[in-house]
ZAZA-537385 format. One record per residue: residue in three letters; z, y, x of N, C-alpha, C, O in turn. Coordinates in steps of 0.1 Angstrom, whole numbers, plus 5000, padded with zeros to 4 digits. Each point is the difference from the previous one (the first is absolute). Layout:
BEGIN
alaZYXZYXZYXZYX ...
***
This chain:
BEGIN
unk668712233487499450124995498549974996499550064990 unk499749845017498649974999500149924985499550034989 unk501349875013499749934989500550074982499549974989 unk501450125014500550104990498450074999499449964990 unk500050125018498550034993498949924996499350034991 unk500749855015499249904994500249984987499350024990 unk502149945010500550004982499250114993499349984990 unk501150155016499850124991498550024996499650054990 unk499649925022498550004998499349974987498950054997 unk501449894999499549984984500150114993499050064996 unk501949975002499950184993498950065004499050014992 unk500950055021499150065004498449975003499150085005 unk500849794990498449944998499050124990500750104996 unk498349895001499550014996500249964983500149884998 unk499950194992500149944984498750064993499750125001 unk499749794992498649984991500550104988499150074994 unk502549954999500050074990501250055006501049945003 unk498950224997500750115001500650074988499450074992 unk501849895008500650084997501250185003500950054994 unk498649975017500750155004498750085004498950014995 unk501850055017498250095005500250035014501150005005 unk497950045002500250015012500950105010500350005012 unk500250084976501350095007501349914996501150045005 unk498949874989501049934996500349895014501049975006 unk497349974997500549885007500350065018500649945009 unk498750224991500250045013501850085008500450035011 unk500149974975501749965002500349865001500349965011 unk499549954978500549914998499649875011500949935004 unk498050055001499549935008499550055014500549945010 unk498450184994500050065012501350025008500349965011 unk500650154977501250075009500549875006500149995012 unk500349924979500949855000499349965013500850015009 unk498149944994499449955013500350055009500449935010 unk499550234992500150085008501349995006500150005012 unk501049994979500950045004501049865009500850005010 unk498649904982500249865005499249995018500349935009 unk499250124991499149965011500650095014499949965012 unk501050204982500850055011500949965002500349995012 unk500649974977501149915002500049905012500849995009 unk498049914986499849885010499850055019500449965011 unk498650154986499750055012501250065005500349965011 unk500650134984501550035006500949915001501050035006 unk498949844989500649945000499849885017500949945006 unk498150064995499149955005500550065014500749935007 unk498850224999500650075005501350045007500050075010 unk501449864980500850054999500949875002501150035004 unk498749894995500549815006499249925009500749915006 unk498150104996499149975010500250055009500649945009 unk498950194992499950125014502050005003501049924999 unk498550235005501750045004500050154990499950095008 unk500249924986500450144993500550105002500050104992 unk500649885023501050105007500349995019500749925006 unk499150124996500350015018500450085002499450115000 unk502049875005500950105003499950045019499949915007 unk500150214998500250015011501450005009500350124998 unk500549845010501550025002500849925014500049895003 unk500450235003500849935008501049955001500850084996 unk499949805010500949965003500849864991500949935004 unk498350064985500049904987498649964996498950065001 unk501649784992498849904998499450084993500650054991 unk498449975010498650044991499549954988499350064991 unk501249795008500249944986501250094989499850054989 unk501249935019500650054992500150144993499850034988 unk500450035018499450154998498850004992500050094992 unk499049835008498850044992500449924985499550034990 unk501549855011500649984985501050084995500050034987 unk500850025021500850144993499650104995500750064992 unk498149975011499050145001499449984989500050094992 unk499449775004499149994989501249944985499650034988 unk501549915014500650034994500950064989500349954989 unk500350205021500550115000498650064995499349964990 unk500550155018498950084996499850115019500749995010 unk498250094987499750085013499950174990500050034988 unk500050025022500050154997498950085006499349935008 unk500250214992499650075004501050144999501050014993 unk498450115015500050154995499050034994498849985004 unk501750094982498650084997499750095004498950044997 unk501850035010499550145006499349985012499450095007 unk500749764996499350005015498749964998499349975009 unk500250034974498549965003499350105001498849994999 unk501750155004498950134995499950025018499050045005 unk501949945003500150035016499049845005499849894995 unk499650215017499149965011500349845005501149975005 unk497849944993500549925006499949955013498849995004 unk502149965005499350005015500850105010500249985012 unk500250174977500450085012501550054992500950045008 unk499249954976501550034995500249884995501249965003 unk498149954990500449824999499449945002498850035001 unk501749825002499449885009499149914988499149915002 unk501350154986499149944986500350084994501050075001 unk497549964983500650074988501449934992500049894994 unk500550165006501750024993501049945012501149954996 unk498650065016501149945007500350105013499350035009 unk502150034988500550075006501549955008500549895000 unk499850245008501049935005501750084994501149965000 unk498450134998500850084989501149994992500950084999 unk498749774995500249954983501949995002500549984989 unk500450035024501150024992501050105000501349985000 unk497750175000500450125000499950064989499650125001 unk500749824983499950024989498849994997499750054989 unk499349915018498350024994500449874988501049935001 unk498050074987500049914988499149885010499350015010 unk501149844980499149905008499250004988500550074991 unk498249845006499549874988500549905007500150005013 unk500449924979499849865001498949974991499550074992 unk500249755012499349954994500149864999500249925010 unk499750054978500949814997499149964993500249894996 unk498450184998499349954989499149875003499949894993 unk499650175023499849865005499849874997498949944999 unk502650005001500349894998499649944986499849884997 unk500150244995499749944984498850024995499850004988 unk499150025020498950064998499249904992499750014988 unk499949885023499549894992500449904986499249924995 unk502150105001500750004992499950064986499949944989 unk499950235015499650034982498650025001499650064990 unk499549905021498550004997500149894986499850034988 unk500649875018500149894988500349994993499649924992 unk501750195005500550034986499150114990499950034988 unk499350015024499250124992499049914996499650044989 unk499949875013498949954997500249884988499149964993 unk502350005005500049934991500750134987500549944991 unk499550165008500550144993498249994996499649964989 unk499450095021499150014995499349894990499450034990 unk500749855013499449874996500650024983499349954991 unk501850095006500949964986499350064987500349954989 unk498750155014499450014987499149924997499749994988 unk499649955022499349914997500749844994499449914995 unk502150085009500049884998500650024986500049904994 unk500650214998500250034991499249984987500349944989 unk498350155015498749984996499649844995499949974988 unk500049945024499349934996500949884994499549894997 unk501850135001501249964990499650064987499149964994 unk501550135004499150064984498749954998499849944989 unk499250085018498749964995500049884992499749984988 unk500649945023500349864995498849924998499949904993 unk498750185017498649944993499150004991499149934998 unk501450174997500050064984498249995002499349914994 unk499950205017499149995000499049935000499050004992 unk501249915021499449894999499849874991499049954998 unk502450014997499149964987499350074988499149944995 unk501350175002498950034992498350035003499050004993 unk501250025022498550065003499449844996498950004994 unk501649885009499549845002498449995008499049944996 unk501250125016498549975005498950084994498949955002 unk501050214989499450044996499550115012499250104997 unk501349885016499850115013499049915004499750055011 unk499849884988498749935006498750044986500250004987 unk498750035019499250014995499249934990499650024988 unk500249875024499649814999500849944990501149955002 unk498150074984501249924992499149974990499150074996 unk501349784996498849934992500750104984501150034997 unk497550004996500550114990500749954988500650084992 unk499349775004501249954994501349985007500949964992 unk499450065020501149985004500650195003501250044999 unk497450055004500850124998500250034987501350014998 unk498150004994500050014986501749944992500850054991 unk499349845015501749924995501150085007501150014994 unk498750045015500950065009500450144996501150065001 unk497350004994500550174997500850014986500850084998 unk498749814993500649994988501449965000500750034990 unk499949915022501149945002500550185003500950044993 unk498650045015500550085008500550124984501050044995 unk497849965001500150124992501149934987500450094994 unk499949845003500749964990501950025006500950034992 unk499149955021501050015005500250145000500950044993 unk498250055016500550154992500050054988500550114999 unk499049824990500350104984501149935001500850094998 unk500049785004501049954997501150025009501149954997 unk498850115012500950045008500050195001500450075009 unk499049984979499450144999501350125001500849994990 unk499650125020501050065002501349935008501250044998 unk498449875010501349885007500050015015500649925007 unk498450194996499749975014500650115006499850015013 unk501150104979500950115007500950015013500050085010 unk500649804987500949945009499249955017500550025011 unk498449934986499249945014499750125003500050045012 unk499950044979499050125010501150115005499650085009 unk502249944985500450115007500749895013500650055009 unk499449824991500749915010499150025013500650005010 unk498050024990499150025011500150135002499750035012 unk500650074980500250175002501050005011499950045012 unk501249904979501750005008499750005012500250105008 unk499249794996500149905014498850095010500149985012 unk498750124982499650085008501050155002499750085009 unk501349944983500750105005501249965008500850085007 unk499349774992501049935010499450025013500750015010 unk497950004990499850015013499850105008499850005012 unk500550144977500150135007501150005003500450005012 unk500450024978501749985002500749945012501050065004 unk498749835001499749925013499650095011500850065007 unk498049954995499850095011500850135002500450045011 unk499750044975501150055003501050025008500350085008 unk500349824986501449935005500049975014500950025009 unk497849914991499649915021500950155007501050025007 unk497650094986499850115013501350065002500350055010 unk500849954978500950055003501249905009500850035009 unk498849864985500949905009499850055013500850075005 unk497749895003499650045014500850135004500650015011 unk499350104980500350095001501950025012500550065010 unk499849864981501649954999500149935013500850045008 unk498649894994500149885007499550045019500249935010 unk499250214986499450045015501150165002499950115005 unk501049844990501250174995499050104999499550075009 unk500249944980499050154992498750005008499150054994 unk500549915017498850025011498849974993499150075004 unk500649824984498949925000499250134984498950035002 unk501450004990499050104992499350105006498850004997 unk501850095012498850065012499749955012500050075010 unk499949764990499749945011498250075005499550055010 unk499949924978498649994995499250135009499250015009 unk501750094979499550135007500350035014499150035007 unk502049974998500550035012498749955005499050085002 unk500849765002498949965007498850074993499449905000 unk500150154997498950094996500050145006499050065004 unk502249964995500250165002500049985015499950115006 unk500149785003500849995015498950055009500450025012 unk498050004983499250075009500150164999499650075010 unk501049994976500150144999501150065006500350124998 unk500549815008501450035005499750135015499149965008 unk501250124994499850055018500649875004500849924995 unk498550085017500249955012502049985000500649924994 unk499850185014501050035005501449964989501249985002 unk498150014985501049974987499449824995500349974988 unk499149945020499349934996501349895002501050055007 unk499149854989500349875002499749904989500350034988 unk499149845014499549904993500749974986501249965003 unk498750034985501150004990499849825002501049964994 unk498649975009499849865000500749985010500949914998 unk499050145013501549935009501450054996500949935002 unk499350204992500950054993500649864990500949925004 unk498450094984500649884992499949885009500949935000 unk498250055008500049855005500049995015499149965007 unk501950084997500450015020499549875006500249904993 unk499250105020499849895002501249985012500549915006 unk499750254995501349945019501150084990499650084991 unk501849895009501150024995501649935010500349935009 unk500350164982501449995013500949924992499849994988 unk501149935018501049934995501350035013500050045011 unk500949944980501749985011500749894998500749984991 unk499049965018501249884999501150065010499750075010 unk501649894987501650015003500349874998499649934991 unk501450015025500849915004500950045007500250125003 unk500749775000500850065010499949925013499949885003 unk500250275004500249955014500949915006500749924993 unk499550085025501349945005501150054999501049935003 unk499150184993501450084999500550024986500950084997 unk498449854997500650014987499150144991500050004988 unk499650065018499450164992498549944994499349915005 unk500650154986498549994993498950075001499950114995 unk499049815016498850045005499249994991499949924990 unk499050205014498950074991498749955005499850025012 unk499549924981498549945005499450044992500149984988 unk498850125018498850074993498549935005499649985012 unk499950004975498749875007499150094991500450094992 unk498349885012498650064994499149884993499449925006 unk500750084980499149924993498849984995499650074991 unk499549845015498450014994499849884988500149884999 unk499750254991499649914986498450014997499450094996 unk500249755006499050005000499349964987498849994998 unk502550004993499349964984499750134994499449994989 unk500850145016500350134991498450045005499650114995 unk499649805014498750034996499149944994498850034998 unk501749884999499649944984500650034989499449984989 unk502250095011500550064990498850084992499349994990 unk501050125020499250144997498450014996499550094994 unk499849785010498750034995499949914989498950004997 unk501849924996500549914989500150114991499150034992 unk502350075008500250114994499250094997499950044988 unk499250025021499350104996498949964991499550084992 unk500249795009499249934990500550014989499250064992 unk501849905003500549964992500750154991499950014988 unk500550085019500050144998498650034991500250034988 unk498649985016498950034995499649944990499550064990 unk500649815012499949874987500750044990499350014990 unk501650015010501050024988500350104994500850004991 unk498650105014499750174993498849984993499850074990 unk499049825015499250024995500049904985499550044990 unk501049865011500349974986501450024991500449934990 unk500250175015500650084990499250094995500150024988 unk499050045020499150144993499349864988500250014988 unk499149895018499049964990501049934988499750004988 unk501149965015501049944989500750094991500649974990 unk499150145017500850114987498550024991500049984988 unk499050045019498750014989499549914993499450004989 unk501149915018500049844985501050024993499549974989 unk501750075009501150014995499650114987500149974988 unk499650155017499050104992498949974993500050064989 unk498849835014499549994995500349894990498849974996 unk502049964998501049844997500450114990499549984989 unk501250125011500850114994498250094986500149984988 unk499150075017499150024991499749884993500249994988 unk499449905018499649854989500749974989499649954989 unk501950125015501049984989500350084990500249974989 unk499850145016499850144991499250074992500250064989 unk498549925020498450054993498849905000499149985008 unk501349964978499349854993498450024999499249914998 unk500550245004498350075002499349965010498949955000 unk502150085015498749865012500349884998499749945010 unk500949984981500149825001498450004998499549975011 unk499450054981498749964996499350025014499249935006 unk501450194997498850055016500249895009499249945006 unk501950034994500849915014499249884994499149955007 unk501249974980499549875001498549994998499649894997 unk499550215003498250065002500350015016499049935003 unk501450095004499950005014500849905007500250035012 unk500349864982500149915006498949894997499649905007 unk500250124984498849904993499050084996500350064990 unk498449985016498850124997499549904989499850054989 unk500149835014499249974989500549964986499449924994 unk501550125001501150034992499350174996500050115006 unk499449854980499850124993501050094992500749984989 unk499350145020501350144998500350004986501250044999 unk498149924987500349954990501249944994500850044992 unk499049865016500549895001501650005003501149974994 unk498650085017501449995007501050124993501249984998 unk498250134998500950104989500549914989501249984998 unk497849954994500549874991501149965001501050024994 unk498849895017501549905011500850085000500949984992 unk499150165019501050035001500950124989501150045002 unk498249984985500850044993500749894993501249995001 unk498149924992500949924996500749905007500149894994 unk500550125018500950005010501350015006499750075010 unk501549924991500450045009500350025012499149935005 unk501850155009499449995009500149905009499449985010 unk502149924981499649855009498649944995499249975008 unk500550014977498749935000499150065007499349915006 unk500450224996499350055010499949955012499149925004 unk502250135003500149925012499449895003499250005010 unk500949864982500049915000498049954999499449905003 unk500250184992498550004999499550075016499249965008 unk501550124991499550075012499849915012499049985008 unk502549964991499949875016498849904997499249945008 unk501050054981498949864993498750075008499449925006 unk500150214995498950035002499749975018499049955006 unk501950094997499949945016500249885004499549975011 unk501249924980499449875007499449944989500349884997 unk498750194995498949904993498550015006500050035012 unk498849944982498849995000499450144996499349974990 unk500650175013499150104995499949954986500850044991 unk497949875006499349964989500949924993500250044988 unk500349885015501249924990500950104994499850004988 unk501150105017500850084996499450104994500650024990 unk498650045011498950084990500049894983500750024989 unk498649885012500149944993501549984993500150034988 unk501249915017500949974994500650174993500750004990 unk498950125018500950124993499150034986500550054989 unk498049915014499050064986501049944990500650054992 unk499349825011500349894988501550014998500349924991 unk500750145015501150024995500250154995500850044992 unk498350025013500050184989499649944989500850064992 unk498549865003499549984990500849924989500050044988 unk500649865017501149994995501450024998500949934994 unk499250225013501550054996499050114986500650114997 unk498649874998499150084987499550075005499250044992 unk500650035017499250104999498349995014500150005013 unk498849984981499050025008499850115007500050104995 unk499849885019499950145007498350044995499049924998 unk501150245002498650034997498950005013500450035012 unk498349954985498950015009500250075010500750104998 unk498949875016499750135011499350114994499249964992 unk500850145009499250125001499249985008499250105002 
***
């Protein structure tokens, strides 16, 4: 597992020329780390430690605690709203449970650390998509023009290289720019999908996980019980059946302490929070991705405020005679070039698609 992140660590370095944006890499790379890193720790937790200790008499304790984590454990849910101490011996564990009361089981358990990793390689795919299409596109064109420090016959060869490459490549850049669109609504779509998986995956419990814990100080008293031990029990019941000496089939009721479900649960509620909060912001990138494309009137404002020193002129120039891949494609230029270099290469290519931008006012 260690040496699988070492590999992976290269992605996640640091890059001199960007091409996505910071809501892009905080799916694509944060979530990805994050989610690698619980995996390892449940994982860690969950083959290291013991994951389960069964209580029981009369049979090996080994075994029982591998049938238990095998199989699965149960609760009552009606027994988490009753007293604990004086009507149950734990929240959800009653004695009740085979007088038609409903049980939960729970088997998710065992697979926990499992789709952390699958979620995290789900999250990583727009990026690796991304930087398949790209293909570098940027970086060579920018050629070292993101450093400042540059001798002015050697900048001077480079912008001329650059600007000749966009009149000659003029209207071709449609395609790069809805491939990086795609791959940011891949990443809403994705989360999407996660919260509903989780959803699935915790039987319906995990969409009002969030609130429940929120709401759990406004509860009365007397109607209170923890929605975190609810989804994530730490003591739970199991039955093992054998047979006795007489041939009849004995009932063994044991008491189980799961001690990964408190690392489950505060993993989750994280992750609950995390992922509401870049759905909200991923839908307003999504929205805002959606005007860029539609209403071609802020392309000038957007590339004046990515580059101030980029006269408002200017950039109306560019971006009418434009489209919104060539747009696009100026725009990224503006974030990994030189302020003053890129000012310079957009004057001198307004100028050569015919038309001079007029004076500041």
């Amino acid at each position: 597992m260690f040496k699988l992140l070492g590999g992976l660590s290269v992605y996640f370095k640091y890059q001199p020329i960007r091409t996505d944006n910071a809501v892009f890499r905080l799916h694509n790379v944060f979530t990805t780390v994050v989610l690698l890193t619980c995996s390892i720790i449940i994982t860690a937790t969950q083959y290291v430690g013991q994951p389960i200790q069964c209580i029981v008499s009369g049979l090996p304790v080994n075994v029982v605690n591998t049938f238990c984590w095998i199989t699965s454990t149960f609760t009552m849910p009606d027994a988490f709203a009753r007293e604990v101490g004086r009507e149950v011996a734990h929240p959800g564990i009653a004695n009740e449970y085979d007088s038609g009361n409903e049980k939960k089981y729970y088997t998710y358990y065992q697979w926990v650390c499992f789709v952390l990793f699958f979620q995290a390689i789900m999250c990583y795919t727009p990026k690796f998509l991304w930087d398949t299409f790209e293909g570098g596109l940027l970086r060579t064109i920018v050629m070292g023009l993101n450093v400042g420090v540059c001798h002015p016959e050697e900048k001077e060869k480079k912008k001329e290289v650059l600007i000749g490459y966009l009149l000659r490549h003029e209207k071709m850049h449609k395609l790069y720019a809805l491939r990086y669109w795609g791959c940011e609504l891949l990443c809403l779509v994705n989360i999407v999908l996660q919260l509903w998986m989780m959803d699935n995956f915790f039987n319906g419990e995990f969409f009002s996980y969030g609130t429940r814990v929120l709401g759990y100080s406004d509860v009365p008293q007397e109607e209170r019980y923890d929605p975190m031990i609810y989804v994530f029990p730490r003591i739970t019941k199991c039955t093992f059946h054998k047979f006795g000496a007489s041939g009849t089939i004995q009932t063994h009721d044991s008491l189980c302490i799961l001690p990964l479900n408190i690392v489950n649960e505060k993993t989750y509620i994280f992750l609950w929070f995390w992922y509401i909060i870049l759905a909200v912001v991923l839908s307003l990138l999504v929205l805002y991705r959606l005007v860029i494309i539609f209403v071609p009137s802020v392309r000038p404002r957007l590339l004046h405020a990515r580059s101030r020193t980029l006269a408002i002129e200017t950039a109306v120039v560019v971006s009418r005679r434009t489209d919104v891949g060539d747009w696009w494609l100026l725009y990224m230029l503006a974030r990994n070039m030189d302020p003053l270099i890129y000012r310079e290469l957009i004057s001198e290519l307004a100028k050569r698609m015919g038309e001079k931008p007029h004076p500041r006012a």
